[in-house]
N, C-alpha and C positions, 0 to 999 in steps of 0.2 A: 722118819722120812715125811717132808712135805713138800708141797709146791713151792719152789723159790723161784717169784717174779723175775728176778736181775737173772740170775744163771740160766732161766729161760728165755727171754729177752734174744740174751749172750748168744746162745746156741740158734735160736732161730736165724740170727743174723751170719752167726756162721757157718752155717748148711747153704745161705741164700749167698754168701760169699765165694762159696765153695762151689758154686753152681756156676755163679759168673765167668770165673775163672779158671772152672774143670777141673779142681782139684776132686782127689779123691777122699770122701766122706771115711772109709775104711780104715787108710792107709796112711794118709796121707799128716803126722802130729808134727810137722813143722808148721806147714800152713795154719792147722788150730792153733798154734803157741803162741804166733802171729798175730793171728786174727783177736784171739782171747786179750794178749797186748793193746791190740788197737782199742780193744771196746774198752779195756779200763782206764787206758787213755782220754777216748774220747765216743761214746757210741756212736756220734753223729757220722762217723766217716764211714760208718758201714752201713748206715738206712739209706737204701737206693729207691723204693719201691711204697707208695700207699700203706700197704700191708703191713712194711716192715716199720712204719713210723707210728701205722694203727697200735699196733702190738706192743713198742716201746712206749705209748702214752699211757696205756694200761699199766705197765711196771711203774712208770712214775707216778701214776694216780697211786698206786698200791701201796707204795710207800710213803705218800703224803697219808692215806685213809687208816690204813693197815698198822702201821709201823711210828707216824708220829704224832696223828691225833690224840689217838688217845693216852699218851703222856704228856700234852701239853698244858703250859702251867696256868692257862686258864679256858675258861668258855669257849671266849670272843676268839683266841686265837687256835682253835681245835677248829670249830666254824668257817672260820677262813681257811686252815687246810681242807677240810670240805669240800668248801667252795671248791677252790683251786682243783681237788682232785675230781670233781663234779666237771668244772671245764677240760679237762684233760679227757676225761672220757664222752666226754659232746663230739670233740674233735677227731676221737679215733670212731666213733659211730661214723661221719660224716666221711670220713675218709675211706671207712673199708665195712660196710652195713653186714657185714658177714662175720663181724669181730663178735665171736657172740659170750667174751671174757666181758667187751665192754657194754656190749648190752646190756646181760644180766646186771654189771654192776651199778649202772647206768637208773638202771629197775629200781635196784637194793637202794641206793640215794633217792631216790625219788618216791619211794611207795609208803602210803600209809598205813599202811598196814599189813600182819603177818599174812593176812589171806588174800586180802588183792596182792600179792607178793606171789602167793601162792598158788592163784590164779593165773597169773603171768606166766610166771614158769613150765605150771602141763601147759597152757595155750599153748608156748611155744616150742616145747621140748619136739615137736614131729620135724620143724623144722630146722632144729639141731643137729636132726640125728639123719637125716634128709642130706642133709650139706654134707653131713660125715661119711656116709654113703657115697655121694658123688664123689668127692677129696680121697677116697680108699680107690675106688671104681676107674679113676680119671687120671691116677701116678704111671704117668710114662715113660721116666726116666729112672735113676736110681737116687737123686736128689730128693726128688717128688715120693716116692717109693720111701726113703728115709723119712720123710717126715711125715705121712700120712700113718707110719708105722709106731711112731710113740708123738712127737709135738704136737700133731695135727686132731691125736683125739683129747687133749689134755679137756681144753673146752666143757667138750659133751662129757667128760668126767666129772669136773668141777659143777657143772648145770643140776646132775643129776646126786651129785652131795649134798650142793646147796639146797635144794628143793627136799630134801630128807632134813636135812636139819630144821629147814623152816617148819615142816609138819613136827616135827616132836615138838618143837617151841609151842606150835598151835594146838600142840594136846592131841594132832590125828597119829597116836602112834603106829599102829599096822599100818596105814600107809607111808610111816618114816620108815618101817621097818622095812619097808618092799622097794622104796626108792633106794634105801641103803644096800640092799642086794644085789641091786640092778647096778649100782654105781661099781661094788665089789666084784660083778660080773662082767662090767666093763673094764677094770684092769683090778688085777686077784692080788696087786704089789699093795695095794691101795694108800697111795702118795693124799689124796684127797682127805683120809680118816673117815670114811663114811663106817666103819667098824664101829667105831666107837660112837656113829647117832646110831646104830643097831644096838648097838649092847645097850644105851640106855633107853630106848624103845623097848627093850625087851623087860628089861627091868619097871618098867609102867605096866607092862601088858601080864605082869605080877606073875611070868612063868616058873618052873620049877630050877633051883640051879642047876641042874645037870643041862638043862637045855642052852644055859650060857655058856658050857662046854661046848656042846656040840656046836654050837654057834662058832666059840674061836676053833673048833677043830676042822669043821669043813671050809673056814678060810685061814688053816693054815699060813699060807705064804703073807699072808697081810701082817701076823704077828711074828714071823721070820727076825731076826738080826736087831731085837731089840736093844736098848742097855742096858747090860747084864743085872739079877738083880739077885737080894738076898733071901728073897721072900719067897722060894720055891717058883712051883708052876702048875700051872693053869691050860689043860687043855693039849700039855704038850709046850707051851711057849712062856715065857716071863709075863703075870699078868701084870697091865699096866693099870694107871688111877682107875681107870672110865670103868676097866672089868671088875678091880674091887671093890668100888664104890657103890657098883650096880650090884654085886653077889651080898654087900653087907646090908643095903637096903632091901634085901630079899629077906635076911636072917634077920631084921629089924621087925620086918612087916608083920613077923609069924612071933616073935616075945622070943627069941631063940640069940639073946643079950651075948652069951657064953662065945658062939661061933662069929658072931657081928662085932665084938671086942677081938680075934683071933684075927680078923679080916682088916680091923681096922689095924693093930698090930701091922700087919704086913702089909700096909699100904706107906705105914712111918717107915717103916726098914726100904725101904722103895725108892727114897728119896730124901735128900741130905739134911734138910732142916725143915721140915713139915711143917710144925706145931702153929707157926704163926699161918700160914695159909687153910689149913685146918682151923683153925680159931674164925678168921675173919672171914672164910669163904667167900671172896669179892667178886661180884659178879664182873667178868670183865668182855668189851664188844667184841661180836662177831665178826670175822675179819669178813671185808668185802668181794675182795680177789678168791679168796679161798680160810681155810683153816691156818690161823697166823703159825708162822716157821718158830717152834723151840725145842732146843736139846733133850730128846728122849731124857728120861730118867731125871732130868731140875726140877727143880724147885718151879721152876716155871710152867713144865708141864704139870704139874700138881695143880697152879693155880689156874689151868686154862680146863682142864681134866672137871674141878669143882663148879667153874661158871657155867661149863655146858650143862653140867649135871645137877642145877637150881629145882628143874622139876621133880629129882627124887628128893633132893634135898629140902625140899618146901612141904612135903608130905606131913599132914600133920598139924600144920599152921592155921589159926583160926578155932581147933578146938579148946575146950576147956581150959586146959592144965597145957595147952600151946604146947605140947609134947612132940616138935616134929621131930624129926630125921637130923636135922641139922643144928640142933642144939642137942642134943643125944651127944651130938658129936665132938662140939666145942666146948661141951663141958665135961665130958670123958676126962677120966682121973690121967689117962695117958697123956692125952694133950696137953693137960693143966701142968702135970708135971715136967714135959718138956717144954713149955715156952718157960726164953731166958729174960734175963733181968730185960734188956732192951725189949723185947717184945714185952713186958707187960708197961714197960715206960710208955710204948706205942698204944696201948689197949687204955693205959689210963687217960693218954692224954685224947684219944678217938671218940670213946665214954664219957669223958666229963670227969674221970675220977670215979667211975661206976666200978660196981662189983665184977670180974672178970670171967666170964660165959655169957653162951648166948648172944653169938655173933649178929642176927638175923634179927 
């Protein structure tokens, strides 16, 4: 589960629809079917209001930043969606200065750094949480009362993940671990994944495994309704990459090879074709809008699961004998042995025709 920009968008528009017109939010799935029609038709016929046009510039920045940047087949034209997704959210700032999806991201394109980044974000989290406050406080209808109830605090969700993530990136883990709590404490479903910059905060702050238990057990519901897996469980729930990744590099830290091979085992059973994103571990961008939307249990969570988790994976680098974490990993006889002929055609031709380990 994650934040999907369109299907939020979607719904904002049809709550605001559904307002105009008195339909009932409860009851009422002809009207939605409708309304759901219109927007994929055309959104534009249901943006009535600043707000609602604020909010659909953010989806289309998301999508420009999020979703097609970073496949683009070169620089120059990554840059230009950028841009473009850069202007989109100028315009939704300018239109609704309370849009604080666009601000924040507005921040994220603009800031130099992980700390002034960082910065930003506490400055302005009082007056997040401030607005959210009044938006709870000020629902006098049942319109208003619907959205102040799950859309209205999406935001101050997303603000208070974002800003955990960025502190793990910048090395402050206890305080990524406390923003990730806060963000888990603002909704316990946690669509955001703030779990998962906890679990690898936790895994820096080199605690015992059992405490990464307790970790997925007291937020149960976050690890609820994953997809299904082979590789037992963890705490009660299917552990995903981010949990086994961070419990292997615990059994790494301490020479404990035996249980870190068992671990990594069950992170291949996890997920359909490992071996090559295991190998290459690619660091891939932060989404802007929020933690980019993939199917539990792919292959693509596997490769999104490894980028975030560069800082366990880095562990090690610069020493001697460059023994980190993450060559441990890619040249693990398991790995080796599961990448298939095409993946090593990819690795020779990535290498130079190099020896095959040692992704990093």
């Amino acid at each position: 589960m994650a934040f999907d920009p369109v299907q939020e968008d979607c719904l904002r528009l049809i709550l605001a629809a559904m307002e105009r017109e008195g339909a009932d939010p409860a009851s009422d799935a002809a009207f939605i079917e409708r309304a759901s029609e219109a927007y994929r038709l055309d959104p534009a016929t249901l943006i009535h209001t600043d707000r609602d046009r604020s909010f659909h510039l953010v989806a289309m920045a998301t999508e420009l930043a999020d979703y097609r940047a970073p496949f683009a087949p070169s620089e120059a034209e990554a840059e230009q969606l950028f841009s473009q997704a850069e202007d989109y959210l100028r315009e939704a700032v300018e239109l609704d200065p309370r849009n604080w999806d666009a601000q924040r991201m507005l921040a994220t394109m603009r800031s130099i750094s992980d700390d002034a980044l960082i910065d930003y974000l506490i400055e302005n989290l009082p007056a997040v949480e401030d607005d959210l406050k009044t938006l709870i406080e000020s629902a006098a209808n049942p319109y208003e009362q619907e959205f102040a109830h799950d859309l209205g605090r999406r935001a101050h969700q997303r603000w208070l993940a974002a800003l955990a993530s960025r502190l793990l990136i910048a090395g402050r883990y206890r305080m990524a671990l406390s923003y990730a709590e806060r963000a888990l404490e603002a909704n316990p479903l946690d669509p955001a994944g703030a779990r998962h910059t906890g679990m690898l905060a936790l895994g820096k702050l080199e605690v015992e495994a059992e405490e990464l238990r307790r970790f997925r057990s007291h937020h149960a519901s976050a690890y609820q309704d994953r997809a299904s897996s082979r590789s037992g469980r963890l705490g009660g729930h299917r552990p995903d990459a981010w949990s086994l990744i961070t419990e292997m590099s615990l059994a790494y830290r301490v020479f404990d090879f035996d249980r870190a091979t068992a671990l990594l085992q069950a992170l291949m059973r996890s997920y359909p074709h490992p071996a090559q994103a295991l190998y290459f571990q690619a660091e891939f961008p932060d989404g802007v809008f929020s933690r980019v939307h993939v199917q539990p249990g792919s292959d693509d969570e596997l490769i999104l699961a490894l980028s975030e988790a560069t800082p366990l994976l880095q562990e090690g680098m610069g020493t001697p004998d460059a023994a980190s974490f993450a060559i441990w990993i890619a040249e693990h006889e398991l790995v080796q042995a599961a990448l298939t002929d095409q993946d090593r055609a990819m690795i020779a031709q990535v290498e130079g025709g190099g020896p095959i380990g040692g992704a990093r």
